[in-house]
C-alpha positions as CSV (number, residue, x, y, z in Angstrom):
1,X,17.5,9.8,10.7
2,X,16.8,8.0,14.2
3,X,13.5,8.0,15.8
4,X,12.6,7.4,19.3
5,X,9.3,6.3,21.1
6,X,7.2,9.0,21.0
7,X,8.2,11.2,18.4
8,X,5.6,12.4,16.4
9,X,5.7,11.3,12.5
10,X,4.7,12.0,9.2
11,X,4.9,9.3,6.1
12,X,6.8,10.1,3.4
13,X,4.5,8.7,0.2
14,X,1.1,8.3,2.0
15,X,-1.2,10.9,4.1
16,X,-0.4,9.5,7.3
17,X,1.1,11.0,10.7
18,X,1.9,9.3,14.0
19,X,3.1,8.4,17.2
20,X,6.2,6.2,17.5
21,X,5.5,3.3,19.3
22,X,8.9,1.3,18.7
23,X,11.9,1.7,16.5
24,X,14.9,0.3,16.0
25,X,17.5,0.9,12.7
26,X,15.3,-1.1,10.2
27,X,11.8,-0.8,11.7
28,X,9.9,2.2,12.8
29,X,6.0,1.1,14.1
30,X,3.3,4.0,14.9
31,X,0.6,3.9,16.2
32,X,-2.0,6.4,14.1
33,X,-4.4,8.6,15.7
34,X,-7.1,5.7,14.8
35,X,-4.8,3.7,17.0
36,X,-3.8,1.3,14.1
37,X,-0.6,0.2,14.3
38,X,1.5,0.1,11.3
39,X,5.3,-0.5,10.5
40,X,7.3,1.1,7.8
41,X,11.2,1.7,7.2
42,X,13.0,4.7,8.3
43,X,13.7,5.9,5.2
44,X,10.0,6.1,4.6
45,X,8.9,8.6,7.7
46,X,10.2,12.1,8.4
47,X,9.3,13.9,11.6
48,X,7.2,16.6,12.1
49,X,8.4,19.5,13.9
50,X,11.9,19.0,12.9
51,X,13.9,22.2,13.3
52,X,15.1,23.2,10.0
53,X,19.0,22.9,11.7
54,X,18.3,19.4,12.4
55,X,17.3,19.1,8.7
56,X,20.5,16.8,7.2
57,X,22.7,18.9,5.1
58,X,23.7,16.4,2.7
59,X,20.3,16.4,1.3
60,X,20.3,16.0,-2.9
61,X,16.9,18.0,-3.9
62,X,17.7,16.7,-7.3
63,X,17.6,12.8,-5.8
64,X,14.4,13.7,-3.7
65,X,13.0,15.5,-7.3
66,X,13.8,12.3,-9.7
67,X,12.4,9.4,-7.7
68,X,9.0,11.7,-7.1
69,X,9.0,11.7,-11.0
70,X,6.0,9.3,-12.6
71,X,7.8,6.4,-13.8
72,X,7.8,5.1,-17.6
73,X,5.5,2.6,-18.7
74,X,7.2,-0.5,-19.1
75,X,7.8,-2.6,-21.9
76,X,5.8,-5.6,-22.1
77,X,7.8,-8.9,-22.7
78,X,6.4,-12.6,-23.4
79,X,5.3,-14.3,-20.2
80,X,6.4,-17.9,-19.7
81,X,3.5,-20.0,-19.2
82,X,4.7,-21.6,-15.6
83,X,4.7,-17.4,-14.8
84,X,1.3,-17.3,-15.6
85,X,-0.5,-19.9,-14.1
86,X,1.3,-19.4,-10.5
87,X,-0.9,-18.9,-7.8
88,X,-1.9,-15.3,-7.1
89,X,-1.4,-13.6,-3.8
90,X,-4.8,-13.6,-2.4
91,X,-6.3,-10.5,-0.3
92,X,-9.4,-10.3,1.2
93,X,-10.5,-6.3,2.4
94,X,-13.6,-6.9,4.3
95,X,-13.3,-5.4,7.0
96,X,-14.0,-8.2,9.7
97,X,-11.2,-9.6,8.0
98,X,-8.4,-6.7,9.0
99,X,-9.2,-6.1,12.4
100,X,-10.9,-7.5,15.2
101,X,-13.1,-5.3,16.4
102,X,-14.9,-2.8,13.7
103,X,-17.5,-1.2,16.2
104,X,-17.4,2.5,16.3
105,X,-15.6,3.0,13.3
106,X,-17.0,5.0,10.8
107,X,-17.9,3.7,7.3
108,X,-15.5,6.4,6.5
109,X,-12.8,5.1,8.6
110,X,-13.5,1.6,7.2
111,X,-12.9,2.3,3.8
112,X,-9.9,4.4,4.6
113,X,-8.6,1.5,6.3
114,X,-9.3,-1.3,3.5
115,X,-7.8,1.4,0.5
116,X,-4.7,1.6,3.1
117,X,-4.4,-2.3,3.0
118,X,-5.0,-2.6,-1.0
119,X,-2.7,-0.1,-1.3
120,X,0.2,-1.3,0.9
121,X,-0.5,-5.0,-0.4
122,X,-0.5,-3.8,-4.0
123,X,3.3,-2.2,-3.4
124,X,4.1,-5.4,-1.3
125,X,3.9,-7.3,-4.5
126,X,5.1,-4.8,-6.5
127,X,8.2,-5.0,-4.5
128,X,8.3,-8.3,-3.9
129,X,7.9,-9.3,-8.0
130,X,4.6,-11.2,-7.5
131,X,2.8,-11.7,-10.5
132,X,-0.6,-11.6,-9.5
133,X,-2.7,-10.7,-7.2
134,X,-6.5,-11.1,-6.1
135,X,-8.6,-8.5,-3.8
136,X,-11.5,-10.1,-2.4
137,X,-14.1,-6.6,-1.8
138,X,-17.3,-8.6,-2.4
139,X,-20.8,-7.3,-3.6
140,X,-22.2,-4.6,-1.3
141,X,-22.9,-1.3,-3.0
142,X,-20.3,-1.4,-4.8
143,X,-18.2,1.8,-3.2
144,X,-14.9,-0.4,-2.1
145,X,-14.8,-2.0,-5.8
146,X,-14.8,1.6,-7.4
147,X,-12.3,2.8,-5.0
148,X,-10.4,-0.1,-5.8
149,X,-10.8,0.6,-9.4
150,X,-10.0,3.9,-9.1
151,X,-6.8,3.4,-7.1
152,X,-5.2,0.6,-9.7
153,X,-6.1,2.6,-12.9
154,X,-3.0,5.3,-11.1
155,X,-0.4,2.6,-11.9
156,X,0.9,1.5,-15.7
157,X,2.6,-1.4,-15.3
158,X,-0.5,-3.7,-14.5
159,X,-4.3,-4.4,-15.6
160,X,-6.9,-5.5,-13.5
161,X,-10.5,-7.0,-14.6
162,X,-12.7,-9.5,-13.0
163,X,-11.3,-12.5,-10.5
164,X,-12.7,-16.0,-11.8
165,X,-15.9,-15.9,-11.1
166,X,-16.3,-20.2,-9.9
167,X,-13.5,-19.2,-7.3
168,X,-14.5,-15.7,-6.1
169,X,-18.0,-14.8,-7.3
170,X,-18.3,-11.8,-8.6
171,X,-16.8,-9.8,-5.6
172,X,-13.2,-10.3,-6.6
173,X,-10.9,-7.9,-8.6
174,X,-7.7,-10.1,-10.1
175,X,-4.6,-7.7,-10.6
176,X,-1.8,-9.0,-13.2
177,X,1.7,-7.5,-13.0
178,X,3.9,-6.3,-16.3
179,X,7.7,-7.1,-14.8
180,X,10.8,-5.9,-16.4
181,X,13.3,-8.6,-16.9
């Protein structure tokens, strides 16, 4: 499916609609009604309003059902020791750090913003076969860490626990990746 400046969008694997803002055949960027930008594939955005002729008619609901399916825990293999002392992919969620100006956002709108971030970071590296991975959420009360928490315990093929505390202190949650071979 094409889409075209303006259209108004929805995402396929996230709680998000849209504006489009720009689009060409492998980038679609919209602009939320927060007024964040963001940029996804095509593939991941459907639009809303679509009359149901427009819908395509090669569409496999068996397809769509199986990759909506929870996927299988993997199996664990040995990890070569060069594997695990590479550098983790570091991410830092305060909020200063992911936009520029942070007045008038609610504290609301803040965390949905940083859990949006650790989320798409998270699949980033998922994707992308990164081992590791650090989110730096600091101290505080404590909300963004259980969030955080909460979100990570949804996947099976990784653990979390603690960053090292000399590097981070003790605002840092280090995520380690199980990868298939």
């Amino acid at each position: 499916m094409e889409f075209k400046r303006g259209d108004k969008i929805a995402a396929l694997d996230d709680d998000l609609e849209g504006i489009v803002v720009k689009a060409d055949k492998t980038s679609v960027t919209i602009e939320t009604p927060d007024g964040f930008e963001m940029d996804f594939s095509p593939s991941e955005l459907v639009k809303i309003e679509t009359p149901f002729e427009e819908l395509p008619v090669d569409m496999d609901l068996d397809r769509v059902l199986e990759e909506k399916q929870i996927p299988r825990k993997p199996k664990s293999r040995r990890i070569k020791p060069k594997e695990r002392n590479a550098p983790p992919m570091e991410v830092d969620l305060h909020i200063e750090k992911l936009v520029n100006n942070f007045r008038g956002m609610s504290n609301f709108d803040i965390l949905n913003l940083q859990m949006e971030t650790a989320k798409r970071q998270l699949e980033f590296a998922m994707r992308k076969r990164i081992q590791k991975i650090v989110f730096i959420h600091g101290v505080g009360e404590g909300i963004l860490k259980a969030e955080l928490d909460y979100l990570l315990g949804n996947y099976d093929n990784l653990k979390f626990y603690e960053a090292d505390f000399q590097k981070y202190g003790q605002g840092a949650t280090e995520v380690y990746f199980f990868q298939n071979s």
